[in-house]
C-alpha positions as CSV (number, residue, x, y, z in Angstrom):
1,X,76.7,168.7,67.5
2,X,75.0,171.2,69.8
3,X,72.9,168.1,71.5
4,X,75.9,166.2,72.2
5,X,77.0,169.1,74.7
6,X,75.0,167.8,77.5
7,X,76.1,163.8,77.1
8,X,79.7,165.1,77.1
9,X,78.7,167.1,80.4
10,X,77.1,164.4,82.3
11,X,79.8,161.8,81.1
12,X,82.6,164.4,82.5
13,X,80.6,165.3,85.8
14,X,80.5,161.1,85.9
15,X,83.7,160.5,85.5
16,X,85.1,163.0,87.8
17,X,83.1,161.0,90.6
18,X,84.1,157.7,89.3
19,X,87.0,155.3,90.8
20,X,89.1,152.9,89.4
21,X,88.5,149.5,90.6
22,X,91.3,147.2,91.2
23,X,94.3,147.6,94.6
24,X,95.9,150.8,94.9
25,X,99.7,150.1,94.4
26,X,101.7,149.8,98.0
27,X,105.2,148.9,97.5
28,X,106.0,145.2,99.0
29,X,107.6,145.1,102.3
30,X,111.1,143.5,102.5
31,X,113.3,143.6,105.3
32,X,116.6,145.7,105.1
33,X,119.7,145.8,107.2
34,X,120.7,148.5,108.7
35,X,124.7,147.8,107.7
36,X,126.4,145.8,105.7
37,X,128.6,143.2,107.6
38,X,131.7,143.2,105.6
39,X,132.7,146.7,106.1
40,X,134.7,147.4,109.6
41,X,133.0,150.9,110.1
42,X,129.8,150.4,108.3
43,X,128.2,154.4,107.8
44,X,125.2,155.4,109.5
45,X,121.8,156.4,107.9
46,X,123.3,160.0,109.2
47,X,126.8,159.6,107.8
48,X,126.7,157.8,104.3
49,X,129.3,158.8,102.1
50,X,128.8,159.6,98.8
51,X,128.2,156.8,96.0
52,X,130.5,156.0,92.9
53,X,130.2,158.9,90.7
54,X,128.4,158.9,87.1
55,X,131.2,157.9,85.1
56,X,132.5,155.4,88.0
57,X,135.2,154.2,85.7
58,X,137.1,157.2,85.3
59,X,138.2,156.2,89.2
60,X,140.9,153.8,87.4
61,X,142.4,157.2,85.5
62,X,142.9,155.0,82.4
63,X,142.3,157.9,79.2
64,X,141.6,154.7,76.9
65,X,139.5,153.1,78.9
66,X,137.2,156.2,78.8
67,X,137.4,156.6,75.4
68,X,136.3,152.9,74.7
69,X,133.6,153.3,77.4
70,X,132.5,156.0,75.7
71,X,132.3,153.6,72.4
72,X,130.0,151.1,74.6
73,X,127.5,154.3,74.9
74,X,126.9,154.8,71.0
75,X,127.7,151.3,69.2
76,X,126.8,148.4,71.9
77,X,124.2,146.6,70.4
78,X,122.8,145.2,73.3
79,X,122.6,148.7,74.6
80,X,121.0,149.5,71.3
81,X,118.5,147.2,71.9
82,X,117.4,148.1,75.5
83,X,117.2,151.7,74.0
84,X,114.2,150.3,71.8
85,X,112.7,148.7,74.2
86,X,112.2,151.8,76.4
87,X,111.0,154.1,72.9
88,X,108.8,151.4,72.4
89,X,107.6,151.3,76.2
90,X,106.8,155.1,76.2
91,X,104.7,154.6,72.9
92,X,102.9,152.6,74.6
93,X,102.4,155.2,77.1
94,X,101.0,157.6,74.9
95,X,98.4,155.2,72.9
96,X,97.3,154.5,76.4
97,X,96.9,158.2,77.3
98,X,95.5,158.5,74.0
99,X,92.4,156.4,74.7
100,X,91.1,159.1,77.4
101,X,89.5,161.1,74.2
102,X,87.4,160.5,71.7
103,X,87.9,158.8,68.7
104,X,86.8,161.3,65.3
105,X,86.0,160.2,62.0
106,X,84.6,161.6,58.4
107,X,83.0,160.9,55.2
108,X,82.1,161.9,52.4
109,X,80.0,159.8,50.0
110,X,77.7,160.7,46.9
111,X,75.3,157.9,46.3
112,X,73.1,157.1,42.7
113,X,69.8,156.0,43.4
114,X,67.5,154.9,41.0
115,X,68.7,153.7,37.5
116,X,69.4,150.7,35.6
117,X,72.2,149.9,37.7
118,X,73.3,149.6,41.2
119,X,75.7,152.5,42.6
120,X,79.2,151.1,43.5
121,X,81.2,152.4,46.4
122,X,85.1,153.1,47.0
123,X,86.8,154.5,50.0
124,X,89.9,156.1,50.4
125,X,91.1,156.4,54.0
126,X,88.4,157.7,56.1
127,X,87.1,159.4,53.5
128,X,84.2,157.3,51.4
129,X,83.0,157.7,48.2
130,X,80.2,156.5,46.4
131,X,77.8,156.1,43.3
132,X,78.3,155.5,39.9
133,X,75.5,154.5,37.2
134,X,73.5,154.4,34.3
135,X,69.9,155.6,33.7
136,X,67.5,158.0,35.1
137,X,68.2,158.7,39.2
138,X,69.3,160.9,41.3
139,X,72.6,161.4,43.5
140,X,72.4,161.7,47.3
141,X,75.1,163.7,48.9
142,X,76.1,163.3,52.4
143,X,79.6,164.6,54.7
144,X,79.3,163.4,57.9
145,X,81.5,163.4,61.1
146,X,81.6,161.3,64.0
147,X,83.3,160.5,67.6
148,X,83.2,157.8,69.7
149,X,84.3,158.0,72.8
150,X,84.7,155.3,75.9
151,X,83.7,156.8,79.6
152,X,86.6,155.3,82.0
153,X,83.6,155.2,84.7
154,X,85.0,151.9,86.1
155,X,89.0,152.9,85.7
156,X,90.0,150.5,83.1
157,X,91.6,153.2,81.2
158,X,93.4,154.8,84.1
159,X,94.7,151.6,85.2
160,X,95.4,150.6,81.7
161,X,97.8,153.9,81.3
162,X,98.7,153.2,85.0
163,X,100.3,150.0,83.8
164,X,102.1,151.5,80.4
165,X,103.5,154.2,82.9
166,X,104.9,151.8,85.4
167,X,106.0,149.2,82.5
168,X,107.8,152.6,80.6
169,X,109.8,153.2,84.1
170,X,110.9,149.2,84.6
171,X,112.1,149.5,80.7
172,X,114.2,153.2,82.3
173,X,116.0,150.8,84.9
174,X,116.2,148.2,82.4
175,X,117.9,150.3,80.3
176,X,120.2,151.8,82.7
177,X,121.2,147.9,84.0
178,X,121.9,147.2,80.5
179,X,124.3,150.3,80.5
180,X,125.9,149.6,83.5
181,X,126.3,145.8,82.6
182,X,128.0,146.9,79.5
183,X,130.1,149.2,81.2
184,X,131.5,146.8,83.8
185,X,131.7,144.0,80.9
186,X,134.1,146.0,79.3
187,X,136.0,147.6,82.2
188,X,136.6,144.2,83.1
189,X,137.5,142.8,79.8
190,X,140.1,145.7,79.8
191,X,141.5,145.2,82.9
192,X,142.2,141.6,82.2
193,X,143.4,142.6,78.5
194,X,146.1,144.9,80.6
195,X,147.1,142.3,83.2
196,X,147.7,139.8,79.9
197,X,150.3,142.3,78.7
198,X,152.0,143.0,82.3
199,X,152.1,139.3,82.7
200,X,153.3,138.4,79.2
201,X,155.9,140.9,79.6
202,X,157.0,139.4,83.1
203,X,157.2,135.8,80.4
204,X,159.4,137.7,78.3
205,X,161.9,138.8,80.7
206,X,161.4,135.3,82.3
207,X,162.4,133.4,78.9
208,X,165.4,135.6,78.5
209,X,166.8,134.9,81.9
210,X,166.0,131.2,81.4
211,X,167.8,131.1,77.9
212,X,170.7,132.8,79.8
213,X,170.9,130.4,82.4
214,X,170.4,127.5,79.6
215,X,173.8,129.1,78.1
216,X,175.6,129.3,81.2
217,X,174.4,125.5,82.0
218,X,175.6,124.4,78.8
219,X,178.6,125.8,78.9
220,X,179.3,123.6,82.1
221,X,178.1,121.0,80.6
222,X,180.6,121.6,77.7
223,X,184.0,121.7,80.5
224,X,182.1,118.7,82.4
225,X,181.3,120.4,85.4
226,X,177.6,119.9,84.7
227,X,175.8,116.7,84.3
228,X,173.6,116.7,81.3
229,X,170.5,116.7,83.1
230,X,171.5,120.2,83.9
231,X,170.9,121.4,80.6
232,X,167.7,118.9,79.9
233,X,166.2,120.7,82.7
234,X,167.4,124.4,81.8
235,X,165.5,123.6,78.4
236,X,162.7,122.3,80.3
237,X,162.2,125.3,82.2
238,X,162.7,127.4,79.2
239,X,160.1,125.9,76.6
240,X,157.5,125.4,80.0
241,X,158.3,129.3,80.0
242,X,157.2,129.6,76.5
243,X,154.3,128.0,76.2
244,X,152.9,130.1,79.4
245,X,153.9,133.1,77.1
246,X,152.5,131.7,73.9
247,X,149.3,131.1,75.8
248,X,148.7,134.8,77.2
249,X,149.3,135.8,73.8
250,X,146.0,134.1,72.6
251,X,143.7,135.2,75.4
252,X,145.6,138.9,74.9
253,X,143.7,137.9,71.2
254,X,140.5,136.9,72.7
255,X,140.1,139.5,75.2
256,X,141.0,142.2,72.5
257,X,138.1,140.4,70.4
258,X,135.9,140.5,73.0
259,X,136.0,144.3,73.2
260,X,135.6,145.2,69.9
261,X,132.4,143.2,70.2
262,X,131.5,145.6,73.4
263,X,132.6,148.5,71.6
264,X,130.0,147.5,68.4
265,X,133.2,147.2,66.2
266,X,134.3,144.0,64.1
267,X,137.1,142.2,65.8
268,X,139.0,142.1,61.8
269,X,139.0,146.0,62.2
270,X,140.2,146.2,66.0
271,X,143.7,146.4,68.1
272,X,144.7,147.6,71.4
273,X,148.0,149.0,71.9
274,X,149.9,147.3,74.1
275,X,151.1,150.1,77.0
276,X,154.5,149.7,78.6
277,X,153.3,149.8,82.3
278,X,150.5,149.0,84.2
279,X,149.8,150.6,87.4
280,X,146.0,151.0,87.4
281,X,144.9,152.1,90.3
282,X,142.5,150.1,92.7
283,X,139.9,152.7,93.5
284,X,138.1,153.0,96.7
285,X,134.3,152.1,96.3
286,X,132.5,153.6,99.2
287,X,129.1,151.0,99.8
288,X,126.7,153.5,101.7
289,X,124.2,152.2,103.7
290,X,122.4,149.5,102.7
291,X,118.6,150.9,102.4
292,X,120.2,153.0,99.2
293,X,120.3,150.1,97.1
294,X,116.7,149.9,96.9
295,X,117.0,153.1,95.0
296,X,120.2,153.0,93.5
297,X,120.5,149.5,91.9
298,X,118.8,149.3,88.5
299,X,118.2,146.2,88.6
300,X,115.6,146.3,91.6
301,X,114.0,149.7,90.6
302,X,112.8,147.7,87.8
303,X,111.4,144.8,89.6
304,X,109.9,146.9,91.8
305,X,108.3,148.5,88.5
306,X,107.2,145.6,87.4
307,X,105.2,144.7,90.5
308,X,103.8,148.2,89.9
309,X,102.6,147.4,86.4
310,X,101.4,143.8,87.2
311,X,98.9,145.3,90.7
312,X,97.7,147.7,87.5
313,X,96.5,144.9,85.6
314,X,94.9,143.3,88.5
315,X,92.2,146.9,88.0
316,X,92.1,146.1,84.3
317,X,90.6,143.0,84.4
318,X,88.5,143.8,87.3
319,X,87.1,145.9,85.3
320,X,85.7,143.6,83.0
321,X,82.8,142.8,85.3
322,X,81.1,146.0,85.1
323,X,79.2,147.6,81.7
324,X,81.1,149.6,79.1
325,X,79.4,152.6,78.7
326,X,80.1,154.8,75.5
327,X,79.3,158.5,73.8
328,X,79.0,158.4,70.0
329,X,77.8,161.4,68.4
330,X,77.4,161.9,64.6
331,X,76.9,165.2,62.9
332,X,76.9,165.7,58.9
333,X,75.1,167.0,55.9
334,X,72.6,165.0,53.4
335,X,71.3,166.6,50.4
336,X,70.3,165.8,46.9
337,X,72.6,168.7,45.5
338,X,76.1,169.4,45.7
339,X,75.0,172.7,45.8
340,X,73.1,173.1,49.0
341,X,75.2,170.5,50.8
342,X,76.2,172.6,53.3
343,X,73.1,174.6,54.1
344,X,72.0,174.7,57.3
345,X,68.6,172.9,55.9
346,X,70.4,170.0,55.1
347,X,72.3,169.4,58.5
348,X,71.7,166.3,60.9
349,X,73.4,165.1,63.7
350,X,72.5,162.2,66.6
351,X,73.9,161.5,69.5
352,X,73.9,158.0,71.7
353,X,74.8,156.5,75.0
354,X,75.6,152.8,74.4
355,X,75.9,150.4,77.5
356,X,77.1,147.7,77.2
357,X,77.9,144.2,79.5
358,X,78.9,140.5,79.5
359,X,76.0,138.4,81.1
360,X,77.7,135.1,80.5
361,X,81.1,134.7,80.3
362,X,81.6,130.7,81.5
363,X,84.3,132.3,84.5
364,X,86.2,134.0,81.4
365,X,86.8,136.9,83.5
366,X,87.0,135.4,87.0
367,X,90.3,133.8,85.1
368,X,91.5,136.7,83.4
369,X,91.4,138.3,87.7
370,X,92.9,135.5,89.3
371,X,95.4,135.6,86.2
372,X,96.2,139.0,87.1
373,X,96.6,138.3,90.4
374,X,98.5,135.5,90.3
375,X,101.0,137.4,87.6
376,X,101.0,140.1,90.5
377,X,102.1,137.4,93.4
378,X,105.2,136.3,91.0
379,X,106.7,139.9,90.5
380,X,106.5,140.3,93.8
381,X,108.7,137.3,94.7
382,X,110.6,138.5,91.4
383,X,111.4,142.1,93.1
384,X,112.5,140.5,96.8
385,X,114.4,137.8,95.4
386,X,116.2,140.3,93.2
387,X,116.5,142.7,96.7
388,X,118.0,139.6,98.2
389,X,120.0,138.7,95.6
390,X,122.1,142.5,95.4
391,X,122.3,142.2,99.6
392,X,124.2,138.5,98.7
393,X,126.6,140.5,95.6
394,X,127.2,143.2,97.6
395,X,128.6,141.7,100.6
396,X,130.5,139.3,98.7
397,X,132.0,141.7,96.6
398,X,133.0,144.0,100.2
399,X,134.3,140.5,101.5
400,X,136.4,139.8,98.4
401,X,137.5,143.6,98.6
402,X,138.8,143.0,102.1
403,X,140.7,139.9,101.9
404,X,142.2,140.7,98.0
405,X,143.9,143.5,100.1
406,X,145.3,141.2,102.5
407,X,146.4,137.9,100.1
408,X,147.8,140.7,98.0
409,X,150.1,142.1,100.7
410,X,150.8,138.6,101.9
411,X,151.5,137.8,98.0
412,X,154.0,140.8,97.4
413,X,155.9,139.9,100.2
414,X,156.4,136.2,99.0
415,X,157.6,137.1,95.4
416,X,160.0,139.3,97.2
417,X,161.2,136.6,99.0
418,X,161.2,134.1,96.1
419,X,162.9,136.9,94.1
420,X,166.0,136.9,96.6
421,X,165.8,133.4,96.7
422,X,166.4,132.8,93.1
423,X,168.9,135.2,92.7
424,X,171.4,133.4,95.9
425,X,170.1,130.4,94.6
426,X,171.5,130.9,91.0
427,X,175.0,132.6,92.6
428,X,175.2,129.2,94.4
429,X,174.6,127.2,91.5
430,X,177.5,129.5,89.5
431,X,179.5,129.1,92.1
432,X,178.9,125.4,92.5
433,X,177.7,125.4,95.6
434,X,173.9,123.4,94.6
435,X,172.7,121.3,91.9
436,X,170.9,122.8,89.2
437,X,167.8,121.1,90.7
438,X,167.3,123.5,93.4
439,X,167.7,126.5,90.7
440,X,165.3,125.3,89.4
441,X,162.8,124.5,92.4
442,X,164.0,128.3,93.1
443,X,162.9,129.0,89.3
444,X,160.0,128.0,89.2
445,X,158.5,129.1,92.7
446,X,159.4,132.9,91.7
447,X,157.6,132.5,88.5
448,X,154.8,131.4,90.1
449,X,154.6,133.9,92.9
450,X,155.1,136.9,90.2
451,X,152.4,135.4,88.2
452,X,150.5,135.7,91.7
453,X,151.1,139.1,92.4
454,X,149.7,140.4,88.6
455,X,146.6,138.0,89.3
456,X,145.6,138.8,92.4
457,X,146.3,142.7,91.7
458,X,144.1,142.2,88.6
459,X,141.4,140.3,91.0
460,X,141.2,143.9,93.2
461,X,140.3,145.7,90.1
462,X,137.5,143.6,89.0
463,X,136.4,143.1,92.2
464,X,136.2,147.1,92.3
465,X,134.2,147.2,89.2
466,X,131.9,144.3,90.5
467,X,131.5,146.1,93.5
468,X,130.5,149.2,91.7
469,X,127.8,147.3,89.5
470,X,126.6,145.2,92.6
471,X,126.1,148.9,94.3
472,X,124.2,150.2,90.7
473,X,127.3,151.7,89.6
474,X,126.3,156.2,89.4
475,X,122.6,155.5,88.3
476,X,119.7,157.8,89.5
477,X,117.0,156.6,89.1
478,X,114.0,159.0,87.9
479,X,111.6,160.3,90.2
480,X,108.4,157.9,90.1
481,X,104.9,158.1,92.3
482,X,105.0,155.3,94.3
């Protein structure tokens, strides 16, 4: 092995001098505004405010939300899934880091020469053995040991583990977007579940007063001071009433279903409690300045990532037009007794510097380059069309924030007045004052403007939780060399 020393020392002194071929990575340009346009007093670069914390969802002070978020966490399988993908990714990252050394091997054989028959040979692992016979002969002995090792003159190793590095951190974002999706999947699958039960509960107390009304119709009807109409239109109102109930009962079903599926948990096996209020708070999502969603939005670090790990390639293949060059060195014993195998007379050792390179290829590797390349050119559009993309969910999501607020104000104050309305509308109609016609029109307009209220205070929520995923929710990304 003692010759080897001065291969190993020129490859080493070679490599140190040595560049990778192929682009050095430069992040693509994109333009980004300065503020976002849906927010009155957008922040300055010098004045952001802080982002959504870590656990963004405890801003909706909900203790069984949290608990069922913290289900998402350790049984989504989806989640599950992305968490392979990265374990898998950072394998990679080590075979590739694994192919700067050399590769060592041994054997050990014991051959029969001579004879009336030919020796056999069996291996087991790396280790060899061999020679069995008959006759007069005699047994050769060997235990060798060899390494092989490729010099990275060219860089196709260095981009190679370039590429598993950058392909490792796009699987990190990944992983964090499939978290965060998750998340607001089932934040808002909650939210909805809770604004079934208020608005079921606003059915119930809307059946009872519509089966009391019924009673008090049919009892005019009974003394003749009420057409029958009356009552065919109390009953109408009623059973509409009831079927509106009967339906948020099933998708109170579905949307309990649909978190157990979140949650990794059979839907046979899962219920949600039905609370007695709802008053979920609709939490204040501060945006920051746009330039921060380059870094903060999972979705983008990733893309960006990937354009990262495709430029890599581009070195890879590149490298493919210049010579392999690689160090194998052998060292062992050979003797004709087991005895003095290991004797210093019975040593032997080589070592070679093999070179080789593709003189004819047909443009094989000219394709495999522009391949590269071309790969290269569509993350790139990937990445700013995802960048683009979060600018468009963003601002949408602060313009939904905005006017929610303001149809929801406007709303509250016209069930209050539909409220008042059917009440002096009923007195009138006990008193005899109206037809049961305009009860009903009263009916059926406060009905719809409660039904209103719950919906659009449910659509602040979600739009809160979109907002937060559409800003990358409390991710942080890892620190990466650009």
């Amino acid at each position: 092995m003692k010759r080897i020393v001065p291969l190993l020392s020129i490859s080493a002194a070679a490599l140190l001098a040595a560049c990778a071929v192929g682009p050095n990575y430069r992040r693509p340009g994109i333009e980004t505004p300065t503020r976002f346009k849906n927010v009155a007093a957008s922040p300055s670069a010098a004045a952001a405010p802080a982002a959504a914390p870590d656990d963004w969802w405890t801003l909706f002070h909900d203790d069984e939300l949290n608990r069922l978020i913290g289900e998402v966490e350790v049984s989504n399988q989806n989640l599950a899934q992305a968490i392979a993908a990265y374990d898998q990714a950072e394998a990679a990252v080590r075979a590739a880091r694994a192919a700067f050394f050399p590769t060592v091997t041994a054997d050990a054989t014991a051959t029969r020469v001579g004879g009336g028959r030919s020796a056999s040979v069996a291996t087991v692992g790396s280790v060899g053995f061999s020679g069995s016979g008959s006759g007069s002969g005699s047994t050769l002995y060997q235990v060798t040991g060899s390494a092989s090792w490729e010099l990275d003159v060219w860089g196709r190793l260095r981009r190679s583990l370039e590429n598993a590095k950058e392909t490792a951190q796009a699987n990190a974002a990944d992983l964090a977007s499939a978290r965060l999706s998750a998340q607001s999947q089932l934040a808002t699958a909650y939210l909805q579940l809770r604004e079934a039960d208020a608005e079921r509960r606003l059915l119930t107390a809307t059946v009872d007063a519509y089966g009391r009304t019924l009673e008090i119709t049919r009892n005019r009807y009974r003394v003749g001071t009420a057409p029958k109409t009356d009552v065919l239109q109390a009953e109408t109102q009623l059973y509409n009433a009831q079927q509106q109930e009967a339906a948020l009962r099933l998708q109170r079903a579905q949307l309990e279903n649909a978190i157990a599926a979140l949650v990794g948990r059979p839907a046979s096996n899962f219920r949600l409690l039905e609370q007695e209020t709802w008053n979920i708070p609709v939490p204040d999502v501060p945006p920051g300045i746009p330039s921060t969603l380059l870094e903060r939005r999972p979705d983008i670090v990733a893309a960006e990532r990937n354009v990262a790990a495709a430029n890599a390639t581009i070195g890879v293949q590149e490298a493919a037009y210049f010579p392999s060059i690689t160090l194998t060195g052998t060292a062992g014993f050979l003797s004709t007794t087991l005895s003095n195998l290991f004797e210093s007379s019975s040593e032997s050792h080589q070592g070679a510097l093999g070179v080789s390179q593709t003189l004819l290829d047909f443009g094989a590797t000219r394709a495999h380059v522009a391949e590269a390349r071309a790969a290269y050119a569509q993350t790139v559009a990937s990445y700013r069309q995802t960048v683009i993309t979060a600018f468009e969910n963003v601002e949408s999501d602060l313009a939904a924030a905005d006017w929610d607020r303001k149809e929801y104000d406007f709303a509250k104050q016209a069930s209050d007045a539909a409220d008042e309305t059917e009440r002096l509308t009923l007195n009138e109609y006990k008193a005899g004052s109206v037809d049961y016609t305009t009860v009903v029109v009263a009916q059926t307009a406060a009905l719809s403007a409660r039904r209103t209220l719950a919906q659009l205070a449910l659509s602040r929520q979600t739009t809160a939780v979109s907002l937060v995923t559409a800003l990358g929710g409390g991710w942080k990304p890892a620190a990466a060399a650009h």
